[in-house]
MOPAC internal coordinates of N, CA, C and O (Angstrom, degrees):
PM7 1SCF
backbone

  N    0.0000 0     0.00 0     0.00 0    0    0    0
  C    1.4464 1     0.00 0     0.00 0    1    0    0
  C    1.5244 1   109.77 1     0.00 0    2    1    0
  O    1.2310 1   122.42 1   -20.62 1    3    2    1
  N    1.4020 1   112.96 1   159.38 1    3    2    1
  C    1.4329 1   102.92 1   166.67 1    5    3    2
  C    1.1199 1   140.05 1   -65.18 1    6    5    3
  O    1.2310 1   116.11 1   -12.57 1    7    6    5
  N    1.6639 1   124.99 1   167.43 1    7    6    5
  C    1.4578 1   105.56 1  -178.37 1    9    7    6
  C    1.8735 1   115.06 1   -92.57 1   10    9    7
  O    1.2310 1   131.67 1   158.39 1   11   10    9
  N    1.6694 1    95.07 1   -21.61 1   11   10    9
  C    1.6643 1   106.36 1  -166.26 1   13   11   10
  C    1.5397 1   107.07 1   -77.63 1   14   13   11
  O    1.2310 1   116.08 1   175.42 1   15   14   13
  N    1.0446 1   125.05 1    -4.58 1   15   14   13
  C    1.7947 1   137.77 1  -178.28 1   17   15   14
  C    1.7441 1    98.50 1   -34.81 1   18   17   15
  O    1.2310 1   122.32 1   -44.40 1   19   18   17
  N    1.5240 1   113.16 1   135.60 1   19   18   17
  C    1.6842 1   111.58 1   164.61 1   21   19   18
  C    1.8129 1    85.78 1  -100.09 1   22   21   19
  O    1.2310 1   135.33 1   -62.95 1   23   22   21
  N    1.7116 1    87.94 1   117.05 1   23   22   21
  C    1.6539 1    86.40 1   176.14 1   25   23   22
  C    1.2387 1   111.52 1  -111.68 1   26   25   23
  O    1.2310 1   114.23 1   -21.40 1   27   26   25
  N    1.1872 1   128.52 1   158.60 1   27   26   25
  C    1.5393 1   134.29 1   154.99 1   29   27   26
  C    1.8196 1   114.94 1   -98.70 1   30   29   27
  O    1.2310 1   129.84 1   -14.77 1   31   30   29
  N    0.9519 1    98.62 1   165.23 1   31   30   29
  C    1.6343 1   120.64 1  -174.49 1   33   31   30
  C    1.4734 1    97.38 1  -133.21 1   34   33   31
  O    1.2310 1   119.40 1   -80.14 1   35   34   33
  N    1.3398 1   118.75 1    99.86 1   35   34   33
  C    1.7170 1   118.35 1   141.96 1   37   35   34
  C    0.7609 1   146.00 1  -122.95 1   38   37   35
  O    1.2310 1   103.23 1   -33.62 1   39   38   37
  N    1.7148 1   148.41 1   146.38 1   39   38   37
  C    1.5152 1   162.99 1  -174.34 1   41   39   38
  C    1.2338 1   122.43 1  -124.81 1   42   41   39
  O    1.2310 1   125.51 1   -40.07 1   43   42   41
  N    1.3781 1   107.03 1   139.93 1   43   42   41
  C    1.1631 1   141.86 1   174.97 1   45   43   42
  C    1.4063 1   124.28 1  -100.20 1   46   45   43
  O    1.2310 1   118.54 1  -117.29 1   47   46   45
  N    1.6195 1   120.40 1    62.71 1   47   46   45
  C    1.4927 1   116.19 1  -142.44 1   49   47   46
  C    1.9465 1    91.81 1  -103.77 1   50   49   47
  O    1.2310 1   133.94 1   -43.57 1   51   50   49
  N    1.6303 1    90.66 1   136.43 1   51   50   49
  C    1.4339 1   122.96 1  -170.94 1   53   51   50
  C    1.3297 1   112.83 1  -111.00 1   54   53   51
  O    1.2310 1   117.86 1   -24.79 1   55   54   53
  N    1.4649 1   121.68 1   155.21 1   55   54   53
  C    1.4961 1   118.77 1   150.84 1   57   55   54
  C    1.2197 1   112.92 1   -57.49 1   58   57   55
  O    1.2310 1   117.69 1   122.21 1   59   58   57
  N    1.5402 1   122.00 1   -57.79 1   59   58   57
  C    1.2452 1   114.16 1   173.35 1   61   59   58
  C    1.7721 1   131.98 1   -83.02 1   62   61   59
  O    1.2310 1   120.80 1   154.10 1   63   62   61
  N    1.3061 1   116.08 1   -25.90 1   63   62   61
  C    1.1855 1   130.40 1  -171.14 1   65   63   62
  C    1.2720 1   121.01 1  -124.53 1   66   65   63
  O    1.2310 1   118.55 1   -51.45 1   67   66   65
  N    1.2585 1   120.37 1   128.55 1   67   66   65
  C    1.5972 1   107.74 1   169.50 1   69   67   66
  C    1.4374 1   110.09 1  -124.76 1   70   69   67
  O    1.2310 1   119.69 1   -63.03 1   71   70   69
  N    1.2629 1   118.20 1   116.97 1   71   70   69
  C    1.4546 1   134.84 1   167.35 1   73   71   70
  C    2.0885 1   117.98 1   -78.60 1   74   73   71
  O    1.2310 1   126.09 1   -63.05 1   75   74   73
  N    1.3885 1   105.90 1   116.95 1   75   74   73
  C    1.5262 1   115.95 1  -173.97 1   77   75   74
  C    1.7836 1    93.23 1  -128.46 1   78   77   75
  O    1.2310 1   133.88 1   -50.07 1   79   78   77
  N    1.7359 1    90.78 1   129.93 1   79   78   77
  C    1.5116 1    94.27 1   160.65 1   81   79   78
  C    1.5129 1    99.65 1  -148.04 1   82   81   79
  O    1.2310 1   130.10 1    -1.73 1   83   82   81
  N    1.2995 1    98.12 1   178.27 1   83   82   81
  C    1.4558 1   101.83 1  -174.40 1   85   83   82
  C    1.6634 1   102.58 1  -138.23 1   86   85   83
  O    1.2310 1   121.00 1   -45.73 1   87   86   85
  N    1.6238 1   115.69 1   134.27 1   87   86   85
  C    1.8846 1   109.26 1  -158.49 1   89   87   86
  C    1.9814 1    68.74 1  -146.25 1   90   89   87
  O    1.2310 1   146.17 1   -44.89 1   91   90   89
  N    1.7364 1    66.70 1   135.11 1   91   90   89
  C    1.7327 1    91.73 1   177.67 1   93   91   90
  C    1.5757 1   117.34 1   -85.74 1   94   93   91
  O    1.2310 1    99.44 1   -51.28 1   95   94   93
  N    0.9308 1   154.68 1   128.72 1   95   94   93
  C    1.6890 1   153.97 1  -160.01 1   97   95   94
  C    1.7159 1    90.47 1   -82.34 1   98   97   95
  O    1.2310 1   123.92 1   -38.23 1   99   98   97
  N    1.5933 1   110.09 1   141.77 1   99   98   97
  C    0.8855 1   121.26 1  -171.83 1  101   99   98
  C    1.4898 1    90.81 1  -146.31 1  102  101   99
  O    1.2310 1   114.60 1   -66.54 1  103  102  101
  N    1.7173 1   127.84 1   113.46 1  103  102  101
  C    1.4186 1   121.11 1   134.17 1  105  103  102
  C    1.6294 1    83.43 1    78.14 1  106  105  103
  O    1.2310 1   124.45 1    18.75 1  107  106  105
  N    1.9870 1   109.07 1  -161.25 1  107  106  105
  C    1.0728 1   122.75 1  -166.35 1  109  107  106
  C    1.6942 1   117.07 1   -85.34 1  110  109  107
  O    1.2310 1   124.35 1   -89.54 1  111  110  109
  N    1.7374 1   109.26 1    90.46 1  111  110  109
  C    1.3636 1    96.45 1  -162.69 1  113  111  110
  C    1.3910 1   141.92 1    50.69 1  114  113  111
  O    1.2310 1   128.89 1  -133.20 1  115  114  113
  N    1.5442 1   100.48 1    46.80 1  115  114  113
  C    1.4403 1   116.19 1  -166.64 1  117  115  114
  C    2.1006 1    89.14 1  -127.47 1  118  117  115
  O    1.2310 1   129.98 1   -41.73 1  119  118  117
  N    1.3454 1    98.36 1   138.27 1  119  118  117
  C    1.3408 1    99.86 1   174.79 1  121  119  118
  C    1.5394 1   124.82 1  -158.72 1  122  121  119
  O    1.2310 1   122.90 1   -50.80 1  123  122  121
  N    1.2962 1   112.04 1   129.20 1  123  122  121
  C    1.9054 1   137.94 1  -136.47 1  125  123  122
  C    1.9927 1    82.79 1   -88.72 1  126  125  123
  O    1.2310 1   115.40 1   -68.00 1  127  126  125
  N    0.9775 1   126.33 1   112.00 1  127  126  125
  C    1.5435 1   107.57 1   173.22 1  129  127  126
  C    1.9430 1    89.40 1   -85.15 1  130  129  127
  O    1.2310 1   135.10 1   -46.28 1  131  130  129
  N    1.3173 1    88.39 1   133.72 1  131  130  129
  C    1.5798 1   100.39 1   165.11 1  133  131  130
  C    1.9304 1   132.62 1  -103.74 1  134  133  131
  O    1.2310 1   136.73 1   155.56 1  135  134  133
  N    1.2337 1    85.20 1   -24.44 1  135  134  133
  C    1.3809 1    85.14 1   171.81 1  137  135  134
  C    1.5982 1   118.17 1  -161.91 1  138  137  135
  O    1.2310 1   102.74 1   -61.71 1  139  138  137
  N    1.6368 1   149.25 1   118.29 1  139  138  137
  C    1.1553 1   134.10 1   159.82 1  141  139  138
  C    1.8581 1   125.57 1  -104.36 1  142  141  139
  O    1.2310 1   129.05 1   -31.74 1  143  142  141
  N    1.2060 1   100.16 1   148.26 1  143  142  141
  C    1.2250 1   101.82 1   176.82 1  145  143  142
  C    1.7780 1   118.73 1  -127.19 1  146  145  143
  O    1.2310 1   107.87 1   -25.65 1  147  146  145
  N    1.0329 1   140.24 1   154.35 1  147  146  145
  C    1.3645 1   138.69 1  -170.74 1  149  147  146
  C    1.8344 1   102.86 1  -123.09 1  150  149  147
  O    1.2310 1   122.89 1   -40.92 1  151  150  149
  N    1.0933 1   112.07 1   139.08 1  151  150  149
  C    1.7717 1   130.49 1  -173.20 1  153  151  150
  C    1.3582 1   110.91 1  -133.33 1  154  153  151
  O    1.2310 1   125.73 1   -52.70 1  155  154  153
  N    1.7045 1   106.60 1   127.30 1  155  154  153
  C    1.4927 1   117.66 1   166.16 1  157  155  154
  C    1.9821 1   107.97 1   -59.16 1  158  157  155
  O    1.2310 1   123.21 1   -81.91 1  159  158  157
  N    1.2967 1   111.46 1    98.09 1  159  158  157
  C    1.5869 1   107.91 1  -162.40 1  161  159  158
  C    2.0492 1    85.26 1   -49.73 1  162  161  159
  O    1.2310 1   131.61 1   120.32 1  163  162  161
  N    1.2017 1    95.20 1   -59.68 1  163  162  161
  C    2.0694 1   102.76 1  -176.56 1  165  163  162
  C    1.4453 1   102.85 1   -19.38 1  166  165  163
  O    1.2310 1   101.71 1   117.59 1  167  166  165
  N    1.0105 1   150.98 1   -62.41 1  167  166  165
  C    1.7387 1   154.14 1  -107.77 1  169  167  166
  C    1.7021 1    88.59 1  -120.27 1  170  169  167
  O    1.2310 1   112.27 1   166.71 1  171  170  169
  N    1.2004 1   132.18 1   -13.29 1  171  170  169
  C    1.2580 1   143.33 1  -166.38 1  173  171  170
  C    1.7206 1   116.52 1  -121.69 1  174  173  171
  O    1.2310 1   120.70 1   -63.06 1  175  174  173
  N    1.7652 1   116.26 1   116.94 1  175  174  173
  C    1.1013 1   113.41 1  -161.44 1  177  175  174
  C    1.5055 1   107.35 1   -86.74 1  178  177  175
  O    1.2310 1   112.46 1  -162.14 1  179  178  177
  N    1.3269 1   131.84 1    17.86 1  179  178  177
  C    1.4905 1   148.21 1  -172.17 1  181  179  178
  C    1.5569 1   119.89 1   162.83 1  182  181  179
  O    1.2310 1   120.79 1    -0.75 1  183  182  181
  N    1.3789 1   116.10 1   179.25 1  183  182  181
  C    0.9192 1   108.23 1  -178.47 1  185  183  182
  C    1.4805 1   136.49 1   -93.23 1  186  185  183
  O    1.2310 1   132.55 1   161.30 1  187  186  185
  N    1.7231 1    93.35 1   -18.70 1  187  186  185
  C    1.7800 1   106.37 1   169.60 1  189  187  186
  C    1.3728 1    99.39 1   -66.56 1  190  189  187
  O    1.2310 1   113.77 1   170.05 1  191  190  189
  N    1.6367 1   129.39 1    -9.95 1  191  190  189
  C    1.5689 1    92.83 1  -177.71 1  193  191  190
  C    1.6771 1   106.24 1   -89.40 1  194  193  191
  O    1.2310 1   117.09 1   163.70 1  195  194  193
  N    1.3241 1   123.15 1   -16.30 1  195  194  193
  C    1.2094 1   128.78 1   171.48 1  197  195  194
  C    1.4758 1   121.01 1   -49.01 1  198  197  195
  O    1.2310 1   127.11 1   130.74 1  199  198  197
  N    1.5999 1   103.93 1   -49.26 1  199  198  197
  C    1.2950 1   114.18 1  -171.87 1  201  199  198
  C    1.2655 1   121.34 1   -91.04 1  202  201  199
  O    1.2310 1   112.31 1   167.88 1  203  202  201
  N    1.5015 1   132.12 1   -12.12 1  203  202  201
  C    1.6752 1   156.76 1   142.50 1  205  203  202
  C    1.5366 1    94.84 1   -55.54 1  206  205  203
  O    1.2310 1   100.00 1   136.91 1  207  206  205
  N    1.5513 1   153.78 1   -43.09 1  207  206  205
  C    0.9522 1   105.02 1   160.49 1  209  207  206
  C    1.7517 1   125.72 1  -132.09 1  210  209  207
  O    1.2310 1   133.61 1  -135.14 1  211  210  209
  N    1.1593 1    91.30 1    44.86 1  211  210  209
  C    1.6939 1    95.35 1   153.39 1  213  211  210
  C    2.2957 1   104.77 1   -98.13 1  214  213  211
  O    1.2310 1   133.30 1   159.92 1  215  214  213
  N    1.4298 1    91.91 1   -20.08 1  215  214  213
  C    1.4979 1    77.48 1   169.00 1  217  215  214
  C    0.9609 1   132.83 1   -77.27 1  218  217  215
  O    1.2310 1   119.63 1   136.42 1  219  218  217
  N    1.6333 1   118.32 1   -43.58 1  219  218  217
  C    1.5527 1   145.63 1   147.23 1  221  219  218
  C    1.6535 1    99.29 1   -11.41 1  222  221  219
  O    1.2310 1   121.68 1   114.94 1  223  222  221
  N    0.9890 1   114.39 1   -65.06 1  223  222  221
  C    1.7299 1   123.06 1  -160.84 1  225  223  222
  C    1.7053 1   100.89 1   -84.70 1  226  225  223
  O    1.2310 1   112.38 1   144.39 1  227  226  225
  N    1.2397 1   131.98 1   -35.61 1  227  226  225
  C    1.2413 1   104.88 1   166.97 1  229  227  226
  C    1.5385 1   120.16 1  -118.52 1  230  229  227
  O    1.2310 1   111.22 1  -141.46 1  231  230  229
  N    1.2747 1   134.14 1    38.54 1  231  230  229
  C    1.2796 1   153.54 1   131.01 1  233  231  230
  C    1.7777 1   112.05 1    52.53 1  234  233  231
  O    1.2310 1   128.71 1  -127.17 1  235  234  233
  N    1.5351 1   100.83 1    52.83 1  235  234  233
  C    1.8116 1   116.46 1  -163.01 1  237  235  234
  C    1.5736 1    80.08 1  -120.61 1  238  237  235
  O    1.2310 1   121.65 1   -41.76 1  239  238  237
  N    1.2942 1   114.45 1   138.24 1  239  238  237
  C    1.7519 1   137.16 1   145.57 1  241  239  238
  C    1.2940 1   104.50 1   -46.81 1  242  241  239
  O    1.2310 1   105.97 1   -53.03 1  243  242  241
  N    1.3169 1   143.65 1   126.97 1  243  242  241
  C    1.5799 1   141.67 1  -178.64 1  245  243  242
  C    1.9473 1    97.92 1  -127.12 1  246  245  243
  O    1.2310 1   119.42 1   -58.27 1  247  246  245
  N    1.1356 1   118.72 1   121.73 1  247  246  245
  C    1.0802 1   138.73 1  -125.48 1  249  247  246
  C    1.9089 1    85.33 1  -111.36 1  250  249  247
  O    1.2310 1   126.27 1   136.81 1  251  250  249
  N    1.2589 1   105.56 1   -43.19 1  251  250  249
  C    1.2837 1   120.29 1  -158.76 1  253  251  250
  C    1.6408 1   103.74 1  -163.91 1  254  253  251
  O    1.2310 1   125.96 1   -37.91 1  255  254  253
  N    1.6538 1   106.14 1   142.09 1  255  254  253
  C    1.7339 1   110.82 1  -173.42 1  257  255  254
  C    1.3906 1    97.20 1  -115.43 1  258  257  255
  O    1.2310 1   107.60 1    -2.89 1  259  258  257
  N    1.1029 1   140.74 1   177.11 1  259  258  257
  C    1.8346 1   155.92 1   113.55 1  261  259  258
  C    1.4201 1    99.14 1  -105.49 1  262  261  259
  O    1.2310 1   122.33 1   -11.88 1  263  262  261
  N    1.1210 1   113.15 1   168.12 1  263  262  261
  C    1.8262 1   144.55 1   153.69 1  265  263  262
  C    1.3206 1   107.24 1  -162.26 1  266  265  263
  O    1.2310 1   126.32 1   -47.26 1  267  266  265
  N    1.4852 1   105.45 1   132.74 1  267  266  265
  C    1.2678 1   128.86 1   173.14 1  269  267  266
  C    1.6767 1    96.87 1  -100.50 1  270  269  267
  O    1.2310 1   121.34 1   -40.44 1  271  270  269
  N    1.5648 1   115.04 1   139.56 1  271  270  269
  C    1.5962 1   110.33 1  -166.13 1  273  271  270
  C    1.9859 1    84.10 1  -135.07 1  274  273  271
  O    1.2310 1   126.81 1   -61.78 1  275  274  273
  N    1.3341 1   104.51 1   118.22 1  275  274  273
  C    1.4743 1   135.61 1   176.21 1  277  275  274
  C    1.8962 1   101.76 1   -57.39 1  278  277  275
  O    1.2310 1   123.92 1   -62.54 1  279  278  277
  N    1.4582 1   110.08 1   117.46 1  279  278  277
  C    1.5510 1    84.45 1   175.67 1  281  279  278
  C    1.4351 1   116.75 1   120.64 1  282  281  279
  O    1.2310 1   121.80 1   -15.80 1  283  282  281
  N    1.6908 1   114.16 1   164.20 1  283  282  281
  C    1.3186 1    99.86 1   172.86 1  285  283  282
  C    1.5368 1   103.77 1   -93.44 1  286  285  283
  O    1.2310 1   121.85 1    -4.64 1  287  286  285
  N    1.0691 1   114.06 1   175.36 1  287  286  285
  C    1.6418 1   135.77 1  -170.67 1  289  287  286
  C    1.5759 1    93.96 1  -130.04 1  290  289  287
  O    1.2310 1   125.26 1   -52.64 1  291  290  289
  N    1.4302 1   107.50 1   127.36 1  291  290  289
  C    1.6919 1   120.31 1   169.95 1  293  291  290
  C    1.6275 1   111.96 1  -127.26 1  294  293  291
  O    1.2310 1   127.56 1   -65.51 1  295  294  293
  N    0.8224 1   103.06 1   114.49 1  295  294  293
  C    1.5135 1   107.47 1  -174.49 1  297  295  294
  C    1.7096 1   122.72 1    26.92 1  298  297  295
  O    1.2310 1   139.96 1  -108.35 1  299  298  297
  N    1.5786 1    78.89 1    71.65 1  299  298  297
  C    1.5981 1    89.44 1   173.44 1  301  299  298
  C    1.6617 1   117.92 1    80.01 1  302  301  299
  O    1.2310 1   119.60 1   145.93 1  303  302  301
  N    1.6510 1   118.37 1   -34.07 1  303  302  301
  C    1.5283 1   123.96 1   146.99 1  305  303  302
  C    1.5915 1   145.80 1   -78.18 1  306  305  303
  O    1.2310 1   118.40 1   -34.49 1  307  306  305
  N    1.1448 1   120.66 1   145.51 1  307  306  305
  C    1.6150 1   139.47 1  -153.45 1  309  307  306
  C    1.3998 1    90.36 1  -105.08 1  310  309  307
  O    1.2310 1   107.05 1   -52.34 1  311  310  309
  N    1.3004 1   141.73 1   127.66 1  311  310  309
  C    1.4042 1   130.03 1   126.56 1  313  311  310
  C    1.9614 1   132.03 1   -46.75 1  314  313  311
  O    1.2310 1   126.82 1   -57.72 1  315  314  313
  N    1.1033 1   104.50 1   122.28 1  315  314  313
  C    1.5054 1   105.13 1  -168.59 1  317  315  314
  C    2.0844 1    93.67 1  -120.45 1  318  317  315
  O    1.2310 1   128.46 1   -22.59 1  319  318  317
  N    1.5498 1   101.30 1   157.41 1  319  318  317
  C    1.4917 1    85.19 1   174.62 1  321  319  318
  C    1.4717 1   116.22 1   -74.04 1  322  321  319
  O    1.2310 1   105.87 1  -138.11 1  323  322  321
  N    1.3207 1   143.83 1    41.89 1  323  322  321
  C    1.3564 1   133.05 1  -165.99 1  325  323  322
  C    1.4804 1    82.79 1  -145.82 1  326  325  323
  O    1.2310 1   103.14 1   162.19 1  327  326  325
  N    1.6449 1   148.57 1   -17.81 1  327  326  325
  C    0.9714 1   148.16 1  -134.10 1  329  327  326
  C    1.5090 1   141.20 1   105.38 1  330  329  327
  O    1.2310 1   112.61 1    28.89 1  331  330  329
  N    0.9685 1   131.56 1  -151.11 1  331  330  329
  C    1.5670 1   102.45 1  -174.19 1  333  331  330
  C    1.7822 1   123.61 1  -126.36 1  334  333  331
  O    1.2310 1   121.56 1   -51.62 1  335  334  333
  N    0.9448 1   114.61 1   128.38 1  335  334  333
  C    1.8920 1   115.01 1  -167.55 1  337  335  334
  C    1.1893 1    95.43 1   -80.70 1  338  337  335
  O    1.2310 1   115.93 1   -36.64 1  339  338  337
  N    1.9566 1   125.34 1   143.36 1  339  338  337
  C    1.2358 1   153.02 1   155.54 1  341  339  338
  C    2.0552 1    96.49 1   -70.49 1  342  341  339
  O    1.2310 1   135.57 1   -59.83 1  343  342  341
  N    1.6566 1    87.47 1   120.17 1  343  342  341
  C    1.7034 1    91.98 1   162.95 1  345  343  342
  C    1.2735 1    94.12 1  -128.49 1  346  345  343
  O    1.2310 1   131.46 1   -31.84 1  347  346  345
  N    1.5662 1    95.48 1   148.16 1  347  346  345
  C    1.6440 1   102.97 1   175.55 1  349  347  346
  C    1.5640 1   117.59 1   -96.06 1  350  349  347
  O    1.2310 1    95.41 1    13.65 1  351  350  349
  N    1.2138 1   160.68 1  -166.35 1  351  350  349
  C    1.0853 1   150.57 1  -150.88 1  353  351  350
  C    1.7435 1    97.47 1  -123.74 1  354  353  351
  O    1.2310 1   120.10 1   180.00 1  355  354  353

């Protein structure tokens, strides 16, 4: 892939599932999805380890992130089915 890409990084973070893709900016709010992947959120002790290696594996500059996080949020933590992930603000 290229190296000059304006990429994005997004998630779909679940108790059970976490969905990461990454969509390249194209023109006026136009955007190329390049790649998605789906994660047992459970099997994962946070979320940087999710996102360290879906990046690891497709090796794009990400310019800019969102995540949308499923759920209530309590002081800064997510319920996941294994227990609960620290998000920072």
């Amino acid at each position: 892939m290229e190296e000059n890409r304006r990429v994005i990084l997004a998630g779909d973070i679940g108790g059970t599932h976490t969905r990461l893709a990454l969509f390249q900016m194209e023109g006026e709010g136009l955007l190329q999805s390049l790649v998605e992947e789906t994660f047992p959120s459970g099997e994962f002790a946070g979320l940087d380890q999710i996102v360290s290696q879906f990046l690891s594996a497709h090796n794009l500059p990400v310019e800019r992130a969102c995540f949308g996080v499923a759920g209530p949020i309590k002081h800064n933590r997510q319920p996941t089915c294994t227990g609960w992930w620290t998000l920072a603000n």
